[in-house]
C-alpha positions as MATLAB code, in Angstrom:
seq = 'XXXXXXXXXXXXXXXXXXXXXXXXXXXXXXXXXXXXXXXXXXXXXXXXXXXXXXXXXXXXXXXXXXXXXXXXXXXXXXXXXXXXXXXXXXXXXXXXXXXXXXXXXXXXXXXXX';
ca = [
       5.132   39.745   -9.878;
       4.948   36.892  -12.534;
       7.923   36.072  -12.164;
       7.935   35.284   -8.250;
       4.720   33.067   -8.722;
       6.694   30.961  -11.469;
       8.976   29.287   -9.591;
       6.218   28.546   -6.821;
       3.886   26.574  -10.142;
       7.377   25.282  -11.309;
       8.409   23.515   -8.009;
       4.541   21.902   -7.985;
       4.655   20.027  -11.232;
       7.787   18.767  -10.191;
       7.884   15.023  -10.317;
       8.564   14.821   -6.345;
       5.385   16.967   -5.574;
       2.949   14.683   -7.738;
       1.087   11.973   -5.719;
       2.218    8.284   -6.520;
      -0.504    6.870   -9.183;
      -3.277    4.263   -7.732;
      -2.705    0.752   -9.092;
      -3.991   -2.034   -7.988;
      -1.954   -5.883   -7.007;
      -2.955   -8.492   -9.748;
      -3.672  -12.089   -9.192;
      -4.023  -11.675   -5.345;
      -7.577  -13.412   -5.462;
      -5.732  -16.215   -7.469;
      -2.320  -17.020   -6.445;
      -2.187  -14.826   -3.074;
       0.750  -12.461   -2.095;
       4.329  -13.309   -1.809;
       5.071  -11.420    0.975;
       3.880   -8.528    3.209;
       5.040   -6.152    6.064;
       2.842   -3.812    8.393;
       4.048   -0.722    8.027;
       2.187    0.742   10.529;
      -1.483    0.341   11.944;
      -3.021    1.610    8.653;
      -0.282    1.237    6.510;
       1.449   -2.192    5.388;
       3.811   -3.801    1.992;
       2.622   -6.338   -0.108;
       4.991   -7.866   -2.610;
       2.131   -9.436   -5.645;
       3.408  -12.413   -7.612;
       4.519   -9.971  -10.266;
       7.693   -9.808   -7.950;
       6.721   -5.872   -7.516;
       6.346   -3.969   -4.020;
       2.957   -2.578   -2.877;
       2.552    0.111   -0.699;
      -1.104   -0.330    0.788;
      -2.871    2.153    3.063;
      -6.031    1.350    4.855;
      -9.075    4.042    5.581;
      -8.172    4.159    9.055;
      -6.191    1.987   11.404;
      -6.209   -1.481   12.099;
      -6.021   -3.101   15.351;
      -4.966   -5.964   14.763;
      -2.614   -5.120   11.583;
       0.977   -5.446   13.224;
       0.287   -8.340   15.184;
      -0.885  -10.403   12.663;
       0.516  -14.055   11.759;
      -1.360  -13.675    8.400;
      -3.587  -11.385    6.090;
      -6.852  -12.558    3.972;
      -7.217   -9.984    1.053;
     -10.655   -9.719    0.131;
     -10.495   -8.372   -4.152;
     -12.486   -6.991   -6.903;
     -14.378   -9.675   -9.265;
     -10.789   -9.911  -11.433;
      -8.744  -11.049   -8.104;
      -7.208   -8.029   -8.018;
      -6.154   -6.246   -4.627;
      -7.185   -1.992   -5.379;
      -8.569    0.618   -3.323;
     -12.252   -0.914   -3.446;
     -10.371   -4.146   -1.558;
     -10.617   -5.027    2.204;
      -8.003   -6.616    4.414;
      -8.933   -9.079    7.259;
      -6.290   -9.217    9.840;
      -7.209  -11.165   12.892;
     -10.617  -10.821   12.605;
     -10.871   -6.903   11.805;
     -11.991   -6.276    8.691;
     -10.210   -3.371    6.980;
     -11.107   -1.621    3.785;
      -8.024   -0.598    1.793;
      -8.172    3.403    0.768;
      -4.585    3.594   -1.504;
      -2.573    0.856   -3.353;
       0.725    2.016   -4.864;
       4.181    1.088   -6.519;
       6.552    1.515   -3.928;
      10.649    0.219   -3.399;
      11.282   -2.734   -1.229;
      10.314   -1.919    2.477;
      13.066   -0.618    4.809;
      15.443   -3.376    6.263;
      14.215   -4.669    9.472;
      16.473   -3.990   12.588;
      18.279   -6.667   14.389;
      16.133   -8.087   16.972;
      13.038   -7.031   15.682;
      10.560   -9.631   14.065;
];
């Protein structure tokens, strides 16, 4: 019996099972972001002056995330952009629930902005 459980414990402390770790952007409240792409209506990429990829999820959707020409990050007291953060996009303020190290976001496709 032990050994039919094991592999089921061994294949959940594999690496690929374990939740990214939180982080949080530094120097957005300073120097801003370099980049960023909505990802989806709660879900966008930020690229921090550290050159590094973000992947940022918000505690439910917002509206006006895709559409938007441009972001205002709203950080902790050390400028930083972490889970405690808020994004204003268009007006709709958004408060940020995850902030992770991610890859560079998928290409975009041809004839899409």
């Amino acid at each position: 019996m032990l050994f039919a459980i094991l592999p089921a414990l061994m294949a959940a402390a594999t690496p690929s099972a374990i939740a990214p770790k939180e982080t949080a952007i530094p120097f957005v409240g300073s120097q801003g972001v370099l980049d960023w792409r909505a990802a989806g209506d709660d879900t966008l990429y930020v690229r921090g002056y550290d050159g590094r990829w973000y992947f940022v999820r918000t505690m439910g959707p917002c509206p006006r995330l895709r559409d938007a020409l441009s972001l205002g990050f709203g950080t902790s007291a050390l400028g930083q952009l972490d889970r405690h953060g808020t994004i204003l996009a268009q007006g709709s303020l958004c408060p940020v629930d995850s902030v992770t190290l991610t890859a560079a976001p998928p290409a975009r496709k041809k004839g899409k902005p």
